[in-house]
N, C-alpha and C positions, 0 to 999 in steps of 0.2 A: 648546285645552285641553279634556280631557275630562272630564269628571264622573261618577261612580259614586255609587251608595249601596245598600247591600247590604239596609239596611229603612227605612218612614219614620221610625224613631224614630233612628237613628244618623243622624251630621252628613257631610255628603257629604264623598266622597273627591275630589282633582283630580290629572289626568294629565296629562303631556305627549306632545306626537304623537312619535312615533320623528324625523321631519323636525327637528323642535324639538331633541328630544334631541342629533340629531347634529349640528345647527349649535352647539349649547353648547356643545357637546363640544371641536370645532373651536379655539369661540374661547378656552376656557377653559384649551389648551395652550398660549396665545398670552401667557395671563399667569396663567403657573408660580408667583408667588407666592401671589397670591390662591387658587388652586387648593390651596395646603397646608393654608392658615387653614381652606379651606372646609372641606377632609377630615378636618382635625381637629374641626372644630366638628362635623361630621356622626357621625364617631366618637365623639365626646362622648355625643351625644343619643343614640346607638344603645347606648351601656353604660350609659346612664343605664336605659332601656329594661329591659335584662337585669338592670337588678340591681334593678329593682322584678317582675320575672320567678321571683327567688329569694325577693320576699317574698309570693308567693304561694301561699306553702305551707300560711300562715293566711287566706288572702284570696283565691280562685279568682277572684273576678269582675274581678283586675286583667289577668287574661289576656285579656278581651274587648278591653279599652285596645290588648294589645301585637297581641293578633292583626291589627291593621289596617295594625301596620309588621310583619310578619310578613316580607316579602321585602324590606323596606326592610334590616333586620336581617342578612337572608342577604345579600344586596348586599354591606354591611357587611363578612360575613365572609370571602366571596369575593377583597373588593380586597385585605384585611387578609394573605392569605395571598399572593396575589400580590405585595402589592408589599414582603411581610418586615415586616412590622408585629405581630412577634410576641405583645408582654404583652397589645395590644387584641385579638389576635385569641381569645386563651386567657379572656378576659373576656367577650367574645359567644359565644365558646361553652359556656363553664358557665350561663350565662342558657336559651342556647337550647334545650341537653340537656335541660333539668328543660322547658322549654317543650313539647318534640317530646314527651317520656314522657309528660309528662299529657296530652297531646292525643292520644295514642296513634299518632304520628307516626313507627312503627318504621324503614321506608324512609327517613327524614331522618336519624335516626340513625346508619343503617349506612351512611351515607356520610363524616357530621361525624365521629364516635369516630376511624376509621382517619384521619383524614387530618391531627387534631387530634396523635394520635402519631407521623402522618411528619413535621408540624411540630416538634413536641417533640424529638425525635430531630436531627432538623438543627439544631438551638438549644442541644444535649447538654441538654435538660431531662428527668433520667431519671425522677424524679416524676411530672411533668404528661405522659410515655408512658405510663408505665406506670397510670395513671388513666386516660386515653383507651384504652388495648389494655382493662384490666376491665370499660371501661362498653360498649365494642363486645362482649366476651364474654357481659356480661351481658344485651344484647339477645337476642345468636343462641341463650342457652339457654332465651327466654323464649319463641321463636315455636314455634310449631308447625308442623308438615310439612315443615320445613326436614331435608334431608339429610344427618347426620353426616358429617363429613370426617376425614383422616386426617391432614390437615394446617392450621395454624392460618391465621388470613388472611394474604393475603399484607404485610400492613403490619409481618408478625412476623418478619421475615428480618433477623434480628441479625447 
């Protein structure tokens, strides 16, 4: 197990060795039930997360909280996508959008928005696209130096 702590005053972090990881990993296909409970309970905590993330809009210092599962979070949204876990996955990512903008996280952005409306699109949710294509548009007209194109991203190919 490793230990982290990013200052004295924060409560340390603990890791697992990748060795670790992959023998859980191993054993945890071996009992597929337990395996759901856990991922539910894990997605639990991780929307729990994001949606004290939305109330940060009067309370900035709760971001210091989520920043420390910050990739626990994307973990989250990763498996969420992979394994078709649509409504949690549209729930970590309205947490995380407002999380990535205020931290000025544009690159994370322009990755979640499009792939939030290829989800959306394969789910016919033409709403929750078209919310993810806006908030991807609204990135790329906010950066600078970026290149005009003639064509919109490719997530736009109706």
């Amino acid at each position: 197990m490793d230990i982290s702590r990013p200052n004295i005053k924060c409560t340390p972090r603990y890791s697992l060795h990748p060795l670790v990881i992959a023998f859980a990993r191993a054993k945890l296909y071996e009992h597929s039930g337990f395996e759901q409970q856990a991922r539910q309970r894990w997605l639990t905590i991780c929307i729990n997360w994001t949606e004290d993330i939305k109330k940060a809009r009067y309370n900035l210092a709760i971001l210091k909280d989520v920043e420390l599962e910050e990739s626990t979070i994307e973990a989250a949204i990763w498996w969420c996508h992979e394994e078709n876990f649509y409504p949690e996955f549209i729930q970590l990512v309205a947490g995380m959008g407002y999380y990535y903008h205020v931290r000025g996280m544009w690159d994370k952005k322009l990755i979640l928005h499009p792939m939030a409306a290829e989800f959306a699109r394969r789910h016919q949710d033409r709403l929750e696209e078209i919310n993810a294509l806006n908030k991807h548009i609204m990135v790329l007209s906010r950066q600078s130096g970026r290149k005009p194109t003639t064509t919109g991203p490719a997530c736009m190919n109706w």
